[in-house]
N, C-alpha and C positions, 0 to 999 in steps of 0.2 A: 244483588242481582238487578239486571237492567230488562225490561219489556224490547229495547230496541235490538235489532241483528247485529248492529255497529252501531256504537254511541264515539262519535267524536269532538273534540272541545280544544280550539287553542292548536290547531295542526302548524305548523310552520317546516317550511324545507330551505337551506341556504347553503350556497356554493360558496364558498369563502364568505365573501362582501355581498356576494350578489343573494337577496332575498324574491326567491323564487313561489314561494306561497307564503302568506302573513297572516297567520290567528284566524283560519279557517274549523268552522263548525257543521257539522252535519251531525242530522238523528236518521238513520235507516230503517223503515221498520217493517216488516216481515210484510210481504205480500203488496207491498207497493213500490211503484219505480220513481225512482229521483233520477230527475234529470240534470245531470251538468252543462252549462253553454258557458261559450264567451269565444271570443278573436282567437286566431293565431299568436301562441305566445303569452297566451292570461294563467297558463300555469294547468289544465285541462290533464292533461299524462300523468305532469309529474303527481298530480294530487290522486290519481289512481293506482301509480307505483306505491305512492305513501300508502296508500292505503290495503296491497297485499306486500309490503315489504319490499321493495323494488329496486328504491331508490341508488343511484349508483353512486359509487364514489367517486371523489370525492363531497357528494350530496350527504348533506345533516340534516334528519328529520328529530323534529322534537312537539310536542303533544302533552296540553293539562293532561288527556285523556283520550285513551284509544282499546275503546273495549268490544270484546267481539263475544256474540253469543254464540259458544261451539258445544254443539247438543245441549246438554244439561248445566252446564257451566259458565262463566265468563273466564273470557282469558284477555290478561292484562297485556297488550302489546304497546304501550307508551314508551320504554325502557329504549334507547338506543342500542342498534343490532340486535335485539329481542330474538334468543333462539328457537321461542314460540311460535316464530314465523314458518318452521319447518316442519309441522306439527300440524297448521291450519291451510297453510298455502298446498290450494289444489282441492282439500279436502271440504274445508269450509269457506272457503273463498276462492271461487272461481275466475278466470282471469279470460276475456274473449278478445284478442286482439286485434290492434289494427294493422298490421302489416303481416297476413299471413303467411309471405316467404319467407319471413324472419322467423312464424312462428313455427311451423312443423320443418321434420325432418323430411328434404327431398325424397331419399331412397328407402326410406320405410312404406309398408303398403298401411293406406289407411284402417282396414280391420285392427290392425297391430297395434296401431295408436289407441282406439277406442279401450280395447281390449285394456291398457294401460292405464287409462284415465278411469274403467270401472276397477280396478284391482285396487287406486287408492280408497274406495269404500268397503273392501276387502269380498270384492266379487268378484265371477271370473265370467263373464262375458262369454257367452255362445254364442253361436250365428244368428240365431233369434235376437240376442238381447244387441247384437252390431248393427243389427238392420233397424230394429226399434231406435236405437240413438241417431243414426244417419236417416231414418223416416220424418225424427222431429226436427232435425236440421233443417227439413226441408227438402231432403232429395226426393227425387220420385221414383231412383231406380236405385236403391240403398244396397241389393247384393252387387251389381255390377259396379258402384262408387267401391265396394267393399274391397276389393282385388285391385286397386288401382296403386301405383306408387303415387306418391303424395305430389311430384315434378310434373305427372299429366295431367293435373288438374287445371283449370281457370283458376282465375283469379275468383271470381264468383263463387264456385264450387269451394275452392278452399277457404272462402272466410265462412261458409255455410258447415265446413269442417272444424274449424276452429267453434265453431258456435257449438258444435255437436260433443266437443271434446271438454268445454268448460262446462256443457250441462251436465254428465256421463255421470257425476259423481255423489249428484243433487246437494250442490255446497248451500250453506245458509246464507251467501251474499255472493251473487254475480257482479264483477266486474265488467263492462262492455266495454272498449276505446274504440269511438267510431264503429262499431261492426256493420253499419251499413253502406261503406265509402263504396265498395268492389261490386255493390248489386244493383241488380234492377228493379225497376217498380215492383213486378212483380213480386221476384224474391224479397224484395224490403217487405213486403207488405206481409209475407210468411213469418219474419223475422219479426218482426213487429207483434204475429199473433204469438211468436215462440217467447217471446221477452212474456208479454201478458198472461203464457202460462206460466209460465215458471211462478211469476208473480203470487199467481191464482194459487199456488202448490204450497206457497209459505216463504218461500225466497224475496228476501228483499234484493232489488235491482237498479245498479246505479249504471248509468246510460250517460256519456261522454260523446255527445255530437254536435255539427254542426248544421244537420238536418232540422230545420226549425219547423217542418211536416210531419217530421216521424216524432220528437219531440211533442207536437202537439198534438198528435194521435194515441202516446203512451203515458206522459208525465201524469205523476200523480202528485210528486212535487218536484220543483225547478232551485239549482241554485246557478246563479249569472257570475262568474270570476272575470275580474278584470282587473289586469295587472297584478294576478296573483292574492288581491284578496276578493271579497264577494262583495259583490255587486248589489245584488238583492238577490233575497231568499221567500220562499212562501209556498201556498197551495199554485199548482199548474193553472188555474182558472184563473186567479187573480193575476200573475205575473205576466201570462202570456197574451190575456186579454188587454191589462189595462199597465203596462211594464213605464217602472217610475225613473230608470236609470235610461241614460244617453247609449250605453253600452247594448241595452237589452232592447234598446228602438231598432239600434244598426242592423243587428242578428234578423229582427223580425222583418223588418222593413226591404233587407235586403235577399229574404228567404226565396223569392223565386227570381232568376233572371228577367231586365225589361227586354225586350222584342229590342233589337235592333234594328230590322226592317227592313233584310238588304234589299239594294233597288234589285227590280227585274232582271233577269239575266237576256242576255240578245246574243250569247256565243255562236260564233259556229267554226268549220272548219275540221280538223283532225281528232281536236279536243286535248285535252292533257291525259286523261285516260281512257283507256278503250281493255273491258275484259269482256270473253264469249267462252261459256262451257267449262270454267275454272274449277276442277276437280283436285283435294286432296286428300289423303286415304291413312292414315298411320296404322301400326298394326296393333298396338295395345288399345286403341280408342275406334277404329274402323273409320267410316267414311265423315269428315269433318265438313269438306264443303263438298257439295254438289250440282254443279250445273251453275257457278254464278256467271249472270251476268250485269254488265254494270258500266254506265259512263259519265263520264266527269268532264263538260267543254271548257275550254277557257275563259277563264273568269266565272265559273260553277261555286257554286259552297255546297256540297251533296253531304245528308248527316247520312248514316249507320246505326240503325235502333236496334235492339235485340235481347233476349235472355243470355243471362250469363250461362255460357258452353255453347252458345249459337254457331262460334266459328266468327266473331269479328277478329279477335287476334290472330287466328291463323290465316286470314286475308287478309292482314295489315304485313305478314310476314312474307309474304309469297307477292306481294307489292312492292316491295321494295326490296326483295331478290334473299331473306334471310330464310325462306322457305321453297324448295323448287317443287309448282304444281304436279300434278300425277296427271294432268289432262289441262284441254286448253288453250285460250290462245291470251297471252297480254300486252298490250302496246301501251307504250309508255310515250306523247309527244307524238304518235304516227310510226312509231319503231320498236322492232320486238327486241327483247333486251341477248338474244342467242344470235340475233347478228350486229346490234351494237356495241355491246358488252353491258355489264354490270357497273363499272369504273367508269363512264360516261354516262348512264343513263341516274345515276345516282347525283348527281351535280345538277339533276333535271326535278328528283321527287326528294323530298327532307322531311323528318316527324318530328312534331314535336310529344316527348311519351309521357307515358300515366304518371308515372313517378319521377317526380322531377329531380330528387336528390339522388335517387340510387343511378341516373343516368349522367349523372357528372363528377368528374374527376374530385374528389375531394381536396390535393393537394395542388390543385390548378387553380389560379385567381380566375373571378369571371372574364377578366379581358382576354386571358390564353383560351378560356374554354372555347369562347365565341369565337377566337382566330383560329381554332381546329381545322373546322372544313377548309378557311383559305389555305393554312398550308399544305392540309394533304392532300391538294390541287395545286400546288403551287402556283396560285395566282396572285400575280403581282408582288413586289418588293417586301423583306418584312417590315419595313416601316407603315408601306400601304396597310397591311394587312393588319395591322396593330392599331393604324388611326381608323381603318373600316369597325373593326371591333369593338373599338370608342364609340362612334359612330350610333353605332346599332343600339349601343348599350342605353345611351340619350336617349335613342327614340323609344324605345318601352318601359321609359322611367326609372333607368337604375345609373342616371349621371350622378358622379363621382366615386361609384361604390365597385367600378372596374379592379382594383387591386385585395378587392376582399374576396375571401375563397366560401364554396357551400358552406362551411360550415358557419361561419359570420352573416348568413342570411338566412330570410326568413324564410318559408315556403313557399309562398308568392313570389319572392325574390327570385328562387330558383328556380321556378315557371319561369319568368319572364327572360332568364339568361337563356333557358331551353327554347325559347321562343326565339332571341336575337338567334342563338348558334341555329337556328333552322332558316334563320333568314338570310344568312350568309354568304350563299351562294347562289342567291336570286331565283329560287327554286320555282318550277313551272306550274306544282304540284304541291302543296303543303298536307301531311296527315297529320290530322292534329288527335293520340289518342284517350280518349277524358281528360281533357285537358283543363277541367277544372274539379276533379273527383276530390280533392285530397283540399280545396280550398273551403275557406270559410264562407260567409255569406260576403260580406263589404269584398275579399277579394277575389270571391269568385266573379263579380260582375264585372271590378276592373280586367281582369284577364280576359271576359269576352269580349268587352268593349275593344279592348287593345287588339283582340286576335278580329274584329270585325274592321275595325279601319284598317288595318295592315293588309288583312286580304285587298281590301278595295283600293288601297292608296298603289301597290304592288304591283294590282292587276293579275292573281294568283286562281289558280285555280285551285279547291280545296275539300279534302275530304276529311269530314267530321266523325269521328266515332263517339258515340256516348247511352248512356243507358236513362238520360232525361233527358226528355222528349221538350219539355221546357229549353233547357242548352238549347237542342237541334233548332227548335223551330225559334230562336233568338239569334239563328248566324244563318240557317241552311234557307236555299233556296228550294231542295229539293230532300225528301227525306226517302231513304228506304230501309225495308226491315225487314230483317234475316233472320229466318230460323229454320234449326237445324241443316244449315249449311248451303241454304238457297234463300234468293231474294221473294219473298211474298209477297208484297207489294211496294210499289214508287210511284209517291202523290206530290205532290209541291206541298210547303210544308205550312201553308197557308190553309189547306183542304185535307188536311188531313186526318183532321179530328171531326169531320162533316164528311169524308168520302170513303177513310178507310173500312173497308169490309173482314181482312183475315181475322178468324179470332184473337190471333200473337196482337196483331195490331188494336183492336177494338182492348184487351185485356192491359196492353201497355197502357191507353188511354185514362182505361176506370181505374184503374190501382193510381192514377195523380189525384192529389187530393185536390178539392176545389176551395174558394172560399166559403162556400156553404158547409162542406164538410169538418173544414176546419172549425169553422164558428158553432156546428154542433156537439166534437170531439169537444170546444170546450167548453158547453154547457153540460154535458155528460159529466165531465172530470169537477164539475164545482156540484150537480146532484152528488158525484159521493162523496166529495170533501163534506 
């Protein structure tokens, strides 16, 4: 019999030749969180999938030891393809993912799902006990969440579901991958307090980020993977204060974006954007935005703050013509797009989007991707349009890797393709949306960096959406922030932590951790060690 939730010892996973995790050890023990960190690519997933069975084929896991405490028992899951996995997975190990379109089923209504995820403890969930699980998730309005199909959700919303579905069943080990990529201050800071009950309940909880805030607000211990084996391992107070590896300086050091600084704006003119009274209304969600207004001059960086379900995406939609407002007026450049058309005014605004792999062709090389917009404008020669492509590719740092496709790059990688293919068509208007949500620390900073000279070198006007407030006020000139569907306030983003008044705004503010807080979070975390 083992004291720990999961005793691990000698983990290894390898894809043929390629050795993807090397003689990885973890102890998990009841009521405390271990935190995972390390880069893009140090093995972060795949040692999560190892560890609720996951791993895909052709992937070989193999393990001294892989013991799980499942209620009264241990159960041996070291054995390759271990049909034990079918036994625990769900029940005893909960799994809270990172990409929750991948995770839930669109056309299921959420009730359904819960409903599902308590019947593997062999309960059957009533309205009471649906709303109790989507209460802890987080929501504030758990019957109306309850009736939703799983497609009308935000991104926000559904990783706060996913959250709600991995706890339902009260497993003796939470898995998290990322779950805080899709939220905002706010909701992280819910999530944050939901991870530390569970904790407090007897669940041990392993926590895969690269939030080195929220990491340093929960770890009770930290293991650093780089290059697939560990880095350094220890108590959360010693590693994250006084961190002995190269690897675990980069993470911390590059945990909040530097200010960029953009010069002053002096625009004037028509502007790049112009919206008055921007109303959209759907029928299973009601009124999403109401009354936006909003203006972007040339050569602008304007961010977009807000809680997740605010209505940023569905004004990033109706901006670029993939949503038609129910009210309204919008000019795109001094021209409304119902007498220029869609097909012109679109060669004026370009996004770059949240998820940068799911937005590109997988079996296109990055040089076709980024020659997309030219050809289907047909401008210029296809030769032109192949050396532009090239071109582009240089400038955001991915010279000679034109002939390699998504899946040969990294995540940064395919940011920065989504970045050239937006800049292709010398766009008037750049929407850039999180465009650093899904990166780590070292590439999150190169990506603003690159998306801050670009705007400038360009000469672009640009609209920022993001849920750190850090990002905005590191590119934006100006910040505004929406909720529930209207702008509440627009400060320069220099004053905005000294002028803003909204609650939304003041509550975005205090949920950033400071250096004070951090430094106390880890004196707390070494009092219980």
């Amino acid at each position: 019999m083992t004291a720990s939730a999961m005793s691990v010892s000698g983990l290894s996973v390898t894809y043929g030749q390629q050795v993807v995790l090397d003689g990885v050890d973890l102890d998990l023990r009841p009521g405390c969180v271990h935190v995972v960190m390390g880069a893009s690519g140090s093995g972060k997933t795949t040692l999560l999938r190892a560890l609720i069975g996951m791993v895909p084929a052709p992937g070989r896991v193999s393990a001294r030891r892989l013991l799980l405490r499942a209620g009264e028992r241990d159960v041996d899951l070291s054995a390759p393809h271990s049909s034990a996995w079918r036994r625990v997975r769900g029940r005893h190990v909960g799994l809270i993912a990172q990409d929750p379109a991948q995770a839930l089923t669109a056309l299921r209504r959420v009730a359904s799902l819960v409903r599902e995820a308590d019947r593997l403890t062999g309960g059957d969930a009533g309205r009471e006990r649906v709303e109790q699980v989507l209460r802890q998730a987080g929501f504030a309005d758990p019957r109306a969440v309850a009736s939703r199909y799983c497609f009308e959700l935000s991104g926000g919303m559904a990783q706060r579901l996913g959250v709600g579905l991995a706890i339902a069943p009260r497993p003796a080990v939470v898995l998290a991958d990322e779950p805080s990529t899709a939220l905002d201050g706010i909701a992280r800071a819910g999530l944050a307090a939901t991870l530390r009950e569970m904790a407090h309940t007897g669940a041990a909880v392993v926590l895969v980020t690269h939030d080195v805030t929220l990491a340093t607000g929960l770890a009770d211990d930290v293991t650093v993977l780089h290059a697939g084996r560990v880095a350094e391992a220890g108590p959360a107070s010693d590693i994250l204060a006084a961190p002995q590896h190269e690897a675990t300086r980069r993470l911390i050091n590059g945990a909040r974006p530097r200010p960029a600084a953009p010069a002053p704006h002096q625009g004037t003119g028509a502007g790049a954007l112009s919206v008055r009274g921007l109303h959209k209304r759907y029928r299973s969600t009601g009124l999403v935005l109401d009354g936006v207004d909003l203006d972007v001059a040339d050569g602008e960086v304007v961010g977009i703050a807000g809680r997740s379900g605010a209505g940023k995406t569905t004004l990033l939609r109706c901006l670029v013509g993939l949503e038609r407002p129910d009210g309204g007026e919008l000019r795109i450049a001094g021209r409304l797009p119902a007498e220029a058309g869609w097909r012109a005014l679109r060669r004026l605004v370009q996004v770059v989007p949240q998820d940068p792999r799911a937005s590109l062709n997988p079996w296109r090389t990055a040089r076709e991707l980024v020659a997309d917009p030219l050809d289907a404008h047909r401008i210029g020669t296809r030769a032109e349009r192949r050396t532009r492509a090239g071109a582009l590719l240089d400038r955001v740092g991915l010279a000679g890797l034109g002939d390699r496709r998504p899946g040969q790059l990294s995540t940064g990688q395919c940011q920065r393709v989504a970045i050239a293919r937006a800049l292709a068509l010398r766009p008037r208007l750049l929407i850039a949306d999180e465009p650093v949500t899904a990166l780590d620390a070292p590439l999150r900073q190169g990506v603003l960096d690159l998306l801050h000279d670009l705007v400038a070198e360009h000469d672009m006007a640009a609209l920022v959406i993001s849920h750190d407030l850090y990002v905005l006020e590191a590119l934006c000139h100006r910040i505004a922030v929406l909720d529930a569907g209207r702008i509440v306030e627009d400060l320069p983003a220099t004053a905005l932590r000294d002028r803003g008044t909204h609650p939304l705004t003041r509550a975005l503010i205090d949920c950033q951790p400071t250096e004070v807080s951090m430094a106390e979070s880890n004196r707390v975390h070494g009092d219980r060690g």
